[in-house]
MMTF fields as JSON, N, C-alpha, C and O atoms, coordinates in Angstrom:
{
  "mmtfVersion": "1.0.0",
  "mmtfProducer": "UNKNOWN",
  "numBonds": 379,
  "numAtoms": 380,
  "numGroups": 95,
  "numChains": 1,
  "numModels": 1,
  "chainsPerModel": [1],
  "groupsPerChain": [95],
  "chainIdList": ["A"],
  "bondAtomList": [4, 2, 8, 6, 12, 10, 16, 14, 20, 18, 24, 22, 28, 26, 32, 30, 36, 34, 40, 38, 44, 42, 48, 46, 52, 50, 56, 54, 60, 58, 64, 62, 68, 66, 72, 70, 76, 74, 80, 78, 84, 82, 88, 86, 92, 90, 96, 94, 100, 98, 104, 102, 108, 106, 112, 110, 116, 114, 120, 118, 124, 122, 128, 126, 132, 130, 136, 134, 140, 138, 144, 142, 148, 146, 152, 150, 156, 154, 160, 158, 164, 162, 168, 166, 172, 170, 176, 174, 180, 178, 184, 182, 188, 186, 192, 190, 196, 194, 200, 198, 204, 202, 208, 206, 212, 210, 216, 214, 220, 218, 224, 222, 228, 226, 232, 230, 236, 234, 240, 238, 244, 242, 248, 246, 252, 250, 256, 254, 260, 258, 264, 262, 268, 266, 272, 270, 276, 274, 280, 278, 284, 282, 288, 286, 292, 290, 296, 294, 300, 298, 304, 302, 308, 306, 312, 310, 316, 314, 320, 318, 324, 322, 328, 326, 332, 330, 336, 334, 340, 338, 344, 342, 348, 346, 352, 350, 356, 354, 360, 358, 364, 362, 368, 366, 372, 370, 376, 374],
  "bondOrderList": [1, 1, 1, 1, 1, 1, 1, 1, 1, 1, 1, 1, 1, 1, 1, 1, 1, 1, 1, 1, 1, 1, 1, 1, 1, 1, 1, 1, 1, 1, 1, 1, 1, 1, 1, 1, 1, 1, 1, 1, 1, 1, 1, 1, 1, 1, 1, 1, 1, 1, 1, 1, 1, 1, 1, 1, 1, 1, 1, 1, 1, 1, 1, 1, 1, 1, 1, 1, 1, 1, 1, 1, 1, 1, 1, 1, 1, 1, 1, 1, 1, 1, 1, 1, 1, 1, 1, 1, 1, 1, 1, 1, 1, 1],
  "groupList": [{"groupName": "UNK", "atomNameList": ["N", "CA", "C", "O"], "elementList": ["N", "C", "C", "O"], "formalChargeList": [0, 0, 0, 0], "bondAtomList": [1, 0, 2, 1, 3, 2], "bondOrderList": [1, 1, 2], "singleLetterCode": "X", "chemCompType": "L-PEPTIDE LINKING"}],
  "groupTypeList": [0, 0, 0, 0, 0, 0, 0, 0, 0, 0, 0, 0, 0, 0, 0, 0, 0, 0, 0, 0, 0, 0, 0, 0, 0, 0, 0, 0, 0, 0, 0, 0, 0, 0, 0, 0, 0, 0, 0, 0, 0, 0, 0, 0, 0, 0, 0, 0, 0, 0, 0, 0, 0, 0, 0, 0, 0, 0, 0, 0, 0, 0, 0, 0, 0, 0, 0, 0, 0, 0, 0, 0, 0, 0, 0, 0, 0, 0, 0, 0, 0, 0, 0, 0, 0, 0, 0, 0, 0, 0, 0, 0, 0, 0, 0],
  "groupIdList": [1, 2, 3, 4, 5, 6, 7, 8, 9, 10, 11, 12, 13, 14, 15, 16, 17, 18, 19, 20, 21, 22, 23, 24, 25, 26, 27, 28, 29, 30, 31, 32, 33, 34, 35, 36, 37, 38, 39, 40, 41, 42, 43, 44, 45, 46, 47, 48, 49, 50, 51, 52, 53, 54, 55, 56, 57, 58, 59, 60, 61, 62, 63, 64, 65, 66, 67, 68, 69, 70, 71, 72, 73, 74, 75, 76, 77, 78, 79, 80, 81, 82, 83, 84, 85, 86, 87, 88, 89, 90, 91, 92, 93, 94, 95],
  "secStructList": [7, 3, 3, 3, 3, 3, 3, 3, 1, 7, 6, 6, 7, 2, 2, 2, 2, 1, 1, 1, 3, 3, 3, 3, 3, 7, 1, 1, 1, 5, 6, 6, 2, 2, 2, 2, 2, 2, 2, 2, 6, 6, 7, 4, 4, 4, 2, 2, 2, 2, 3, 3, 6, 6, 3, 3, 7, 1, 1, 7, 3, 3, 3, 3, 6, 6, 6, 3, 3, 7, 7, 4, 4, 4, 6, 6, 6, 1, 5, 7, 7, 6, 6, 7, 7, 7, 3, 3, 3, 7, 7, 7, 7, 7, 7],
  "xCoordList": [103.081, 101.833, 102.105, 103.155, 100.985, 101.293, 100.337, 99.206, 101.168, 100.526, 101.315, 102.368, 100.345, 100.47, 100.905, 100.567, 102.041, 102.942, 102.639, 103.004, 102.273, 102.045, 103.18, 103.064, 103.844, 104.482, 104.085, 104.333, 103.504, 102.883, 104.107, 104.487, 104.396, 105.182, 106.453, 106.826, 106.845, 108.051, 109.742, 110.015, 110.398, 111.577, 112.299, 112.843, 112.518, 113.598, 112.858, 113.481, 111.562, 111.016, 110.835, 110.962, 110.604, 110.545, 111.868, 111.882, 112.654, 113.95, 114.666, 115.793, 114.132, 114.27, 113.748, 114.13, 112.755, 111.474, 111.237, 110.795, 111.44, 111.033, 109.601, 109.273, 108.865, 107.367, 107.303, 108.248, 105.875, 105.468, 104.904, 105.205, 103.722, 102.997, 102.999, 102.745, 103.462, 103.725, 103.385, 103.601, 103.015, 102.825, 104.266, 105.26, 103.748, 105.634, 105.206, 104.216, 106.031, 105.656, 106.338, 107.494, 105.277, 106.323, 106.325, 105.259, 107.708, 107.745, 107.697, 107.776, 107.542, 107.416, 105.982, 105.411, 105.319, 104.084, 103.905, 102.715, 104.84, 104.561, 105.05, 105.973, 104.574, 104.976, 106.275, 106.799, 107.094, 108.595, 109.005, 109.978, 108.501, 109.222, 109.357, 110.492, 108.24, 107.937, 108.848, 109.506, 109.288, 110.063, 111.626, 112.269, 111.709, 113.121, 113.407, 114.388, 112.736, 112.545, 112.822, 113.677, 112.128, 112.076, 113.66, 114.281, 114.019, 115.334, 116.634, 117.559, 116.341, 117.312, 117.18, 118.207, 116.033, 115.856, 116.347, 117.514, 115.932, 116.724, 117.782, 118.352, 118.416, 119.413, 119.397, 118.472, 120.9, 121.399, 120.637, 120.441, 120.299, 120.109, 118.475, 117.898, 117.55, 116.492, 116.019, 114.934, 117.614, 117.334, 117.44, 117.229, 117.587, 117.408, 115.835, 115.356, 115.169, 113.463, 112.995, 112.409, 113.26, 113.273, 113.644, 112.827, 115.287, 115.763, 116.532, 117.056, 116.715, 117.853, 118.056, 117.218, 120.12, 120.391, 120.7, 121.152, 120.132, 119.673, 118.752, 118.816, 117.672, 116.45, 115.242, 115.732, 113.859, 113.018, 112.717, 112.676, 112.522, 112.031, 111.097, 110.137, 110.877, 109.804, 108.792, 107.574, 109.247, 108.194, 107.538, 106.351, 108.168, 107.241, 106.099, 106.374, 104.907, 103.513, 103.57, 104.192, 102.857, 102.603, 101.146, 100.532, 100.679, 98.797, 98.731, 99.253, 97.932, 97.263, 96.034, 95.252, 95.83, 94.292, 93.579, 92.397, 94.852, 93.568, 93.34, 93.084, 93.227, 92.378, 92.909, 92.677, 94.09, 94.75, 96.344, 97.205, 96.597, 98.159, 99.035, 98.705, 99.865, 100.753, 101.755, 102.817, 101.789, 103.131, 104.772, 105.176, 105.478, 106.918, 106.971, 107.082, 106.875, 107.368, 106.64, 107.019, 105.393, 104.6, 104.499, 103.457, 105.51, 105.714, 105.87, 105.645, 106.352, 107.132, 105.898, 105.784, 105.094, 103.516, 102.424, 101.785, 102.041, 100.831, 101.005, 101.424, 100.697, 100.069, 99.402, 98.324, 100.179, 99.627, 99.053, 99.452, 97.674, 97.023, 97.635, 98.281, 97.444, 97.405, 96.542, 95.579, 96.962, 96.014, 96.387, 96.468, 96.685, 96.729, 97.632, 98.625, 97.417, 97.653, 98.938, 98.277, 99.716, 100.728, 101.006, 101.977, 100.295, 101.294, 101.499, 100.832, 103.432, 104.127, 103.999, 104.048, 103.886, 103.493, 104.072, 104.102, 104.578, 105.308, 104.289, 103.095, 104.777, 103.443, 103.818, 104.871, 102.734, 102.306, 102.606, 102.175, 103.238, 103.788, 102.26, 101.652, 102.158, 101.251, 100.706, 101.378, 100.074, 99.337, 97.984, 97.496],
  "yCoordList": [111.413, 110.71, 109.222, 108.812, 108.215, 106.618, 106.255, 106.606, 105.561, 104.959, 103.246, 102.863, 102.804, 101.068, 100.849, 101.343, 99.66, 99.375, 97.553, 96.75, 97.049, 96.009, 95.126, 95.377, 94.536, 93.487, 92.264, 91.312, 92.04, 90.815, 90.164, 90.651, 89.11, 88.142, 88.734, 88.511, 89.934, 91.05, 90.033, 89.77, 89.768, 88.777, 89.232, 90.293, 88.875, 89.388, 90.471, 90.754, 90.988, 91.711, 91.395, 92.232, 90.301, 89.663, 89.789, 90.122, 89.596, 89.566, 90.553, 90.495, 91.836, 93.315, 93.985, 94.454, 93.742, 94.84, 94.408, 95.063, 92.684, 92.391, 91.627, 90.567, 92.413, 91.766, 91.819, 92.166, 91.386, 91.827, 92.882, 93.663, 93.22, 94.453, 95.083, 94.639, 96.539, 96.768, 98.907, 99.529, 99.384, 101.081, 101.052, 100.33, 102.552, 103.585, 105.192, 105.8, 105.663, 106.581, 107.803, 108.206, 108.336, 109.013, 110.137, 110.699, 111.015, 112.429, 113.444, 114.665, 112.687, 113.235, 112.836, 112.094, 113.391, 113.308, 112.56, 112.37, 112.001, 110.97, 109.874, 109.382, 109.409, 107.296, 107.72, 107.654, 108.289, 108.581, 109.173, 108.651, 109.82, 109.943, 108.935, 108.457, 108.158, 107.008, 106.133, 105.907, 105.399, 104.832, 105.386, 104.783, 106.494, 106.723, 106.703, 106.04, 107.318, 107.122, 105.822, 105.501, 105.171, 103.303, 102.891, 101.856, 103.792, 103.069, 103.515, 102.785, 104.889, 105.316, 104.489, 103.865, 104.286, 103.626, 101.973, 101.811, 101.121, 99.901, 99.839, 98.756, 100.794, 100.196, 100.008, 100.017, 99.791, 99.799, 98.113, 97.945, 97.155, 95.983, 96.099, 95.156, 97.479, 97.812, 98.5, 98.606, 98.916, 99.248, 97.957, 98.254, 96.987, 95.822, 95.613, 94.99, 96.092, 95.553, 96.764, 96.424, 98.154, 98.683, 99.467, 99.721, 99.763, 99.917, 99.054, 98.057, 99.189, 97.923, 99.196, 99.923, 99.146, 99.734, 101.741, 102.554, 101.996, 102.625, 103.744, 104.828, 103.091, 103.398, 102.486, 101.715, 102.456, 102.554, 101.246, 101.293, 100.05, 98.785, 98.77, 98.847, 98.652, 99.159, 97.351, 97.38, 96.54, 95.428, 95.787, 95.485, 96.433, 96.619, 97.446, 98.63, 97.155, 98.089, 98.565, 97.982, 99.707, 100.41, 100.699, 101.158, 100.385, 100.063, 100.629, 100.125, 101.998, 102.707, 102.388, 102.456, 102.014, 101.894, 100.533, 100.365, 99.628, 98.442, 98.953, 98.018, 100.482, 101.141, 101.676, 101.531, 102.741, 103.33, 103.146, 103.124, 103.011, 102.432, 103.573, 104.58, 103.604, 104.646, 104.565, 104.23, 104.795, 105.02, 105.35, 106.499, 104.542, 105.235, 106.928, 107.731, 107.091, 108.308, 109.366, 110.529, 108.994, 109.667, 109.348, 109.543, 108.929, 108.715, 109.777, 109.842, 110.783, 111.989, 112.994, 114.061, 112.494, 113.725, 113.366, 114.228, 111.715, 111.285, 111.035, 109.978, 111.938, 112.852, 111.685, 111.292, 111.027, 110.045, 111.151, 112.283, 110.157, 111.029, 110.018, 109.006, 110.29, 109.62, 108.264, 108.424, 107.343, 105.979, 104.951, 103.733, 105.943, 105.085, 104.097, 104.312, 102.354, 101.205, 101.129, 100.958, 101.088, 101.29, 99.946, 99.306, 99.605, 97.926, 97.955, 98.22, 97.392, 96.598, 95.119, 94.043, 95.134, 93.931, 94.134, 95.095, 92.468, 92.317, 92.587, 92.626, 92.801, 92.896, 91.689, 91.278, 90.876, 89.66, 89.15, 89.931, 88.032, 88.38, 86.997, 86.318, 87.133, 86.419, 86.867, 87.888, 86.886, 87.045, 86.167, 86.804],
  "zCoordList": [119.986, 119.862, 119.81, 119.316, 120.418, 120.469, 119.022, 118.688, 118.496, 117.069, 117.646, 118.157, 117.282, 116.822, 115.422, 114.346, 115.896, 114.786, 114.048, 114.906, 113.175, 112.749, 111.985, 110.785, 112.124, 110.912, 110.45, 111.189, 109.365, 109.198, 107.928, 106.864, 108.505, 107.631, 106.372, 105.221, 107.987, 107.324, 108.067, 109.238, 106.982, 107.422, 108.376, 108.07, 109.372, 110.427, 111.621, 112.645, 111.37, 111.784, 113.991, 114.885, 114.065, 115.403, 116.173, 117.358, 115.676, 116.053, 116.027, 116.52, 115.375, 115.434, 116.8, 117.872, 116.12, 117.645, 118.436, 119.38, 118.522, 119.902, 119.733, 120.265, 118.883, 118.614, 117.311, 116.602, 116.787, 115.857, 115.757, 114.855, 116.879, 116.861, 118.275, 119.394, 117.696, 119.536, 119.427, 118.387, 120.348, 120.628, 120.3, 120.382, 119.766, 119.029, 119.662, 119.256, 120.588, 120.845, 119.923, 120.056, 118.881, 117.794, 117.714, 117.463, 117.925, 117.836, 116.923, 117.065, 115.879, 114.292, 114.082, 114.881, 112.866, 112.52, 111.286, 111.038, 110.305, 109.524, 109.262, 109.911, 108.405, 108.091, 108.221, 109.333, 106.956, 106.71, 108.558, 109.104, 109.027, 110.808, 111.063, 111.034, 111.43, 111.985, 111.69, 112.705, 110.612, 109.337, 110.454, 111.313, 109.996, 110.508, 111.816, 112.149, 112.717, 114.408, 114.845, 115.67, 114.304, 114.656, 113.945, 114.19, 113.189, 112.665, 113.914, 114.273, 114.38, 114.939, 116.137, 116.403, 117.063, 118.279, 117.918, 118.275, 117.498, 116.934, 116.42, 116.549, 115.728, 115.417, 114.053, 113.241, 113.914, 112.123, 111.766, 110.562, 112.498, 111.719, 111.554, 111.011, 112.109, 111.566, 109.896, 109.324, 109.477, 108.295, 107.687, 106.511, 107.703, 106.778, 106.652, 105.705, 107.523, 107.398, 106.327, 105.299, 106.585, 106.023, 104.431, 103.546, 104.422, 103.306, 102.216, 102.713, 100.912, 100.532, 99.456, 98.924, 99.317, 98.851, 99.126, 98.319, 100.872, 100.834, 100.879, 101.46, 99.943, 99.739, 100.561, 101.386, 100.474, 101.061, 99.92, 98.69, 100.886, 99.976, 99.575, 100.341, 98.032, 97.39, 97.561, 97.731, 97.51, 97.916, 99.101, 99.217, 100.075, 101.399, 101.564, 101.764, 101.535, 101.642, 103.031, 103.919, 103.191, 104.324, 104.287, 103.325, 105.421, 105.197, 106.364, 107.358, 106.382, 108.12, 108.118, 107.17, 109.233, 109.611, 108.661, 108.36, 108.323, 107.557, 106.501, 105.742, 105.624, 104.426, 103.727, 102.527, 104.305, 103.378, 103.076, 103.955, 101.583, 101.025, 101.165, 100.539, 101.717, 101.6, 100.743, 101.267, 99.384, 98.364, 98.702, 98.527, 99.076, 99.19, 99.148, 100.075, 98.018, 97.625, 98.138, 97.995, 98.86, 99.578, 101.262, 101.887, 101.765, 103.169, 103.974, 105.183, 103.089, 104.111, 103.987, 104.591, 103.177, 103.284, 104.08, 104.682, 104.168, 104.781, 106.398, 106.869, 107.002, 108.511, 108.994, 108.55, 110.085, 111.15, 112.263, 112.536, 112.923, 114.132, 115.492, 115.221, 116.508, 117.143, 117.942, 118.693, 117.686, 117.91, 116.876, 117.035, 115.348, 113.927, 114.036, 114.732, 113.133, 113.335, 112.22, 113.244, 111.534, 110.491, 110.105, 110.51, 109.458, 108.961, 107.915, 106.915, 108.286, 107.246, 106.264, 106.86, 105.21, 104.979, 103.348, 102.58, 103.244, 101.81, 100.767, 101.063, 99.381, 98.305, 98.332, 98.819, 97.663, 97.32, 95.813, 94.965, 95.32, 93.9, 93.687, 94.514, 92.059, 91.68, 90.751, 90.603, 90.084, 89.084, 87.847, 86.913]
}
């Protein structure tokens, strides 16, 4: 399925993918596929946008469709359709 991929003001992200926002044609059905698919096709210097340590960078939000937050720990459950928009984007510190 083709899902649209977003990075907004994710470090190194341009110089990874090529773009900022670009179609992912994905053979798996969730964020966590998606997440990993895009890692295997780019390349090891794609897990830097992605993981630290590892693990799944917990500053990085995952936002489908503009509406809904996708939780880390809930990547490998929430079911992309085909068309859905996926953006990456830093949390925002402040308070």
């Amino acid at each position: 399925m083709k899902v649209d991929v977003k990075f907004l003001e994710v470090e190194g992200a341009r110089e990874i993918f090529g773009s900022l926002r670009f179609a992912f044609d994905l053979q798996g059905s969730t964020v966590g596929d998606l997440i990993d698919e895009m890692m295997k096709r780019y390349g090891s210097k794609s897990q830097s946008v992605f993981l630290k340590g590892g693990r799944y960078q917990g500053n990085l939000q995952i936002i489908v469709n503009w509406k809904k937050y996708v939780l880390p720990e809930k990547m490998n459950e929430f079911v992309l359709t085909e068309g859905d928009m996926i953006i990456f984007a830093p949390l925002l510190d402040g308070g």
